[in-house]
C-alpha positions in Angstrom: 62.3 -107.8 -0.6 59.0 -107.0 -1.6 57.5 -109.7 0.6 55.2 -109.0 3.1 55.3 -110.0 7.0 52.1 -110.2 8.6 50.6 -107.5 6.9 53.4 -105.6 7.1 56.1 -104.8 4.4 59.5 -106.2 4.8 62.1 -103.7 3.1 65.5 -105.2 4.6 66.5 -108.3 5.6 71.1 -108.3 6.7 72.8 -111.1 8.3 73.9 -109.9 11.9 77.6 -109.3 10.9 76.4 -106.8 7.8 73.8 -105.2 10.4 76.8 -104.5 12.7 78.8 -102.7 9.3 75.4 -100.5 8.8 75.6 -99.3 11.8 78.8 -98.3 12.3 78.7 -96.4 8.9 75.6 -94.7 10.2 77.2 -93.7 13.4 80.1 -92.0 11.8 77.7 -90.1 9.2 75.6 -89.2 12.2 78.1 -87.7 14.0 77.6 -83.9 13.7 74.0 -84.4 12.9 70.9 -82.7 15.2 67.5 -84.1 16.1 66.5 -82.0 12.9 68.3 -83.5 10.7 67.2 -86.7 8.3 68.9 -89.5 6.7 67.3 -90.4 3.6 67.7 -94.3 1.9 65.6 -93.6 -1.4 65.6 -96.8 -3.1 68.6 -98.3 -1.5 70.7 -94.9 -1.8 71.3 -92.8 1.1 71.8 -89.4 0.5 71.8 -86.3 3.0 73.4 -82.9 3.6 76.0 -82.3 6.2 78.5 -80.3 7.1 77.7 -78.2 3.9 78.1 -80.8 1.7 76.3 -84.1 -0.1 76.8 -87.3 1.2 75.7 -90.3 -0.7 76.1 -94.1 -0.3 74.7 -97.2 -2.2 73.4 -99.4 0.2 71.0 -101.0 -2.0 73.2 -104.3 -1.2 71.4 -104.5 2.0 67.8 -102.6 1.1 67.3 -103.3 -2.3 65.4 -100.3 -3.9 63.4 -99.9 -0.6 62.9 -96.4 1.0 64.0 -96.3 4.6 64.0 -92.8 6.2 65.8 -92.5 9.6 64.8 -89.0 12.1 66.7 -87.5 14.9 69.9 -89.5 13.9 71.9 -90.2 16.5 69.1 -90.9 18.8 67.8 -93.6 16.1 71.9 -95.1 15.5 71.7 -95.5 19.2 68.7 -97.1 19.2 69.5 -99.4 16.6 72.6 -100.1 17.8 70.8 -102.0 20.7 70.2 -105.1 18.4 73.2 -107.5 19.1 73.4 -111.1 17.9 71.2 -113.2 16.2 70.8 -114.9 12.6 69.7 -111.7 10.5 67.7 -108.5 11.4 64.6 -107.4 9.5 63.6 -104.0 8.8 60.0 -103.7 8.7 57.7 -100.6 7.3 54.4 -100.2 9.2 53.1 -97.3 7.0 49.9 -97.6 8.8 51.1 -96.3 11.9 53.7 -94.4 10.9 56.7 -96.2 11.9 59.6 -99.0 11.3 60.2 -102.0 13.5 63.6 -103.6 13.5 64.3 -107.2 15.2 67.1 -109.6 15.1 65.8 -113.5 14.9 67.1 -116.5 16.3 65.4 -119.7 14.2 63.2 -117.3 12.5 61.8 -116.5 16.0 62.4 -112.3 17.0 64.1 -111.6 20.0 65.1 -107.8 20.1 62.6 -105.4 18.6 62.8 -101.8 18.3 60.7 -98.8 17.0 61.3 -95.6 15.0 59.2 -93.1 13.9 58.7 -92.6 10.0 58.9 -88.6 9.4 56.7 -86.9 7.6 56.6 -86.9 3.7 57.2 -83.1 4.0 59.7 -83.3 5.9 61.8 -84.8 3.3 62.6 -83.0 0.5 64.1 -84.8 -2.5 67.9 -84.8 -2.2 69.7 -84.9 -6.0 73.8 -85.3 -6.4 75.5 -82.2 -7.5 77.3 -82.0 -11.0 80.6 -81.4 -10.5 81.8 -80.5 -13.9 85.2 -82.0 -15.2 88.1 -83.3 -13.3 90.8 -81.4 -12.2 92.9 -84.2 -10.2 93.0 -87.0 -8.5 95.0 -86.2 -4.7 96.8 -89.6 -5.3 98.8 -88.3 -2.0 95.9 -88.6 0.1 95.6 -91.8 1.9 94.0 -93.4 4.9 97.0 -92.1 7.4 96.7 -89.0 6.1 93.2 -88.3 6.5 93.9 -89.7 10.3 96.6 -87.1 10.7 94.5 -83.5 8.7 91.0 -85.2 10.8 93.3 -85.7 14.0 94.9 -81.9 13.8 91.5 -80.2 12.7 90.0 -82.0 16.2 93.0 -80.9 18.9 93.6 -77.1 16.9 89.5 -76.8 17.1 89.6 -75.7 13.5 86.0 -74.3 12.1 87.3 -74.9 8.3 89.8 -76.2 6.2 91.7 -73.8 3.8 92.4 -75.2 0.2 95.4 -73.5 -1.7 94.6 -74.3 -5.4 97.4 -73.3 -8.4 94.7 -72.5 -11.2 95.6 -73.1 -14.8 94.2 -72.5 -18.1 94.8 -76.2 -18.9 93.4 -77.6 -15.3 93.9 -76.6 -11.8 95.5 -78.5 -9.2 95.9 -78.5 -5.1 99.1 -77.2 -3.7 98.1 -77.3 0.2 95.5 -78.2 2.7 95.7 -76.5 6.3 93.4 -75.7 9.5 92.1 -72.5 9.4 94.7 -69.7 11.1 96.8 -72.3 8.7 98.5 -73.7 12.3 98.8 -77.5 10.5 99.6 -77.2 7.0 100.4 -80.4 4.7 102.3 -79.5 1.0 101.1 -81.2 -2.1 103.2 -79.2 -4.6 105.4 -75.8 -4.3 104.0 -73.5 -6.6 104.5 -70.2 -7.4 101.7 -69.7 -9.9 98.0 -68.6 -9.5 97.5 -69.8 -5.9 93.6 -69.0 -4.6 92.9 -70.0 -1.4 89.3 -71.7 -0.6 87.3 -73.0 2.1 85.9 -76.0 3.3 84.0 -77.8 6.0 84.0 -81.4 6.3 85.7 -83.1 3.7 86.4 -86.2 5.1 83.3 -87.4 7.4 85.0 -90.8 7.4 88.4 -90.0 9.8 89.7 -93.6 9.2 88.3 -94.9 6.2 89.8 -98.5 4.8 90.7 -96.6 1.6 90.2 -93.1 0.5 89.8 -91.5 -3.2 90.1 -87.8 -3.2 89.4 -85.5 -6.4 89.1 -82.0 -7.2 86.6 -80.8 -9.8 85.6 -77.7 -11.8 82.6 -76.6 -13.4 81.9 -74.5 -17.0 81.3 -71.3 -14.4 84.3 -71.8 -12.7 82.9 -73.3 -9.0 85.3 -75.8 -7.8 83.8 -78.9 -5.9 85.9 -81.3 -3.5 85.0 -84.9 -3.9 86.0 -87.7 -1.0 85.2 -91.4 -2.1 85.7 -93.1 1.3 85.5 -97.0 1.8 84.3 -98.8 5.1 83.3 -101.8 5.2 81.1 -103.2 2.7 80.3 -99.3 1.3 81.5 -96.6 -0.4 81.0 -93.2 1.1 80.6 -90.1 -1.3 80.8 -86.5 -0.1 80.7 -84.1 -2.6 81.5 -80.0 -1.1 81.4 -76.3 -3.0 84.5 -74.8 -2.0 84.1 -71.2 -0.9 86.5 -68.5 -2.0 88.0 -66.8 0.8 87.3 -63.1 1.1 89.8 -60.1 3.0 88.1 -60.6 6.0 89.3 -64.4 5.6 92.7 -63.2 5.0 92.6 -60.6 8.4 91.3 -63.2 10.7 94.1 -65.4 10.0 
């Protein structure tokens, strides 16, 4: 993909059904995202911070190890949501004026072309995955239904967080509970009567109906737990990667 089209460089080139995939996965990413905010494709790896976590997906399948930078989000996704049909869709990137141009092509011919702005380098500061430290568990009772169900209550009970109940061991620490905040829904993982902490967090499954879903706790050497959601749609794999925040006596009041 290093060609170049008149002048211009190509740095994509997906047939019309993957085009359709990429932007339903960017749609669902975009969902909570401002005009602010950036998605970043660094050589065909998207990475970006939302909902106070790290979200990361390989999409060098369809970019290679092209950059493609994407502004004001959901305005963009809508935009390029616009392209329907066609043999393939090209991603062009006119540095020289400071944008991309996306067409679809019917016998090599364009026939839909839109424009987005490229952001400013300063704009976009360099993104780098969290370590995590070593694994706790693997939430093996965490499927797709599930997340539908916890994504479906956090919605109707307009929860602001999630509340983690983690039994923490010398050997390794595992999840007893997740619920809403004010702990309306709750769902059990194990009853426990052991050294239960209770932690937030914020968005840990950006994906509501993924295909299939791997969930993980982690800890690292100073003791900082990390939530970990491997979420599959489509032809990608969706990481999201969250700090869990202990929660404090005011926590415990308000609920």
């Amino acid at each position: 993909m290093s060609e170049t089209y008149e002048n211009i460089n190509v740095i994509g080139r997906i047939n019309s059904a993957n085009y359709g995939a990429l932007t339903k996965i960017l749609s669902l990413l975009t969902t909570n995202m401002g005009k602010s905010d950036i998605i970043s494709i660094e050589e065909g790896k998207l990475s970006t911070i939302s909902g106070g976590g790290f979200l990361y997906c390989d999409l060098s399948i369809l970019f290679g190890e092209n950059n493609f930078d994407i502004i004001d989000p959901q305005y963009s996704i809508k935009l390029m949501k616009l392209i329907t049909g066609g043999d393939e869709v090209v991603f062009l990137d006119d540095d020289e004026n400071s944008r991309y141009l996306i067409f679809n092509t019917v016998d090599d011919k364009p026939l839909i072309t839109i424009t987005l702005p490229k952001p400013d380098p300063s704009m976009n500061p360099k993104i780098t995955k969290p370590e995590l430290g070593e694994l706790q568990e693997v939430l093996e009772a965490i499927n797709p239904d599930l997340v539908n169900t916890i994504t479906t209550a956090e919605k109707n009970l307009e929860s602001q967080y999630f509340i983690l109940e983690i039994d923490e061991n010398e050997d390794r620490s595992v999840v007893d509970s997740i619920s809403t905040d004010k702990e309306v829904f709750k769902y059990t993982f194990n009853e426990t009567e052991n050294n239960t902490v209770k932690y937030k967090l914020f968005n840990p499954f950006p994906i509501p109906k993924p295909d299939a879903i791997l969930v993980e706790l982690y800890k690292t050497s100073n003791g900082d737990y990390w939530l970990k959601t491997t979420s599959e749609v489509g032809l990608a794999k969706i990481e999201y990667m969250e700090k869990l925040t202990p929660m404090g006596v005011f926590d415990s009041f308000s609920l």
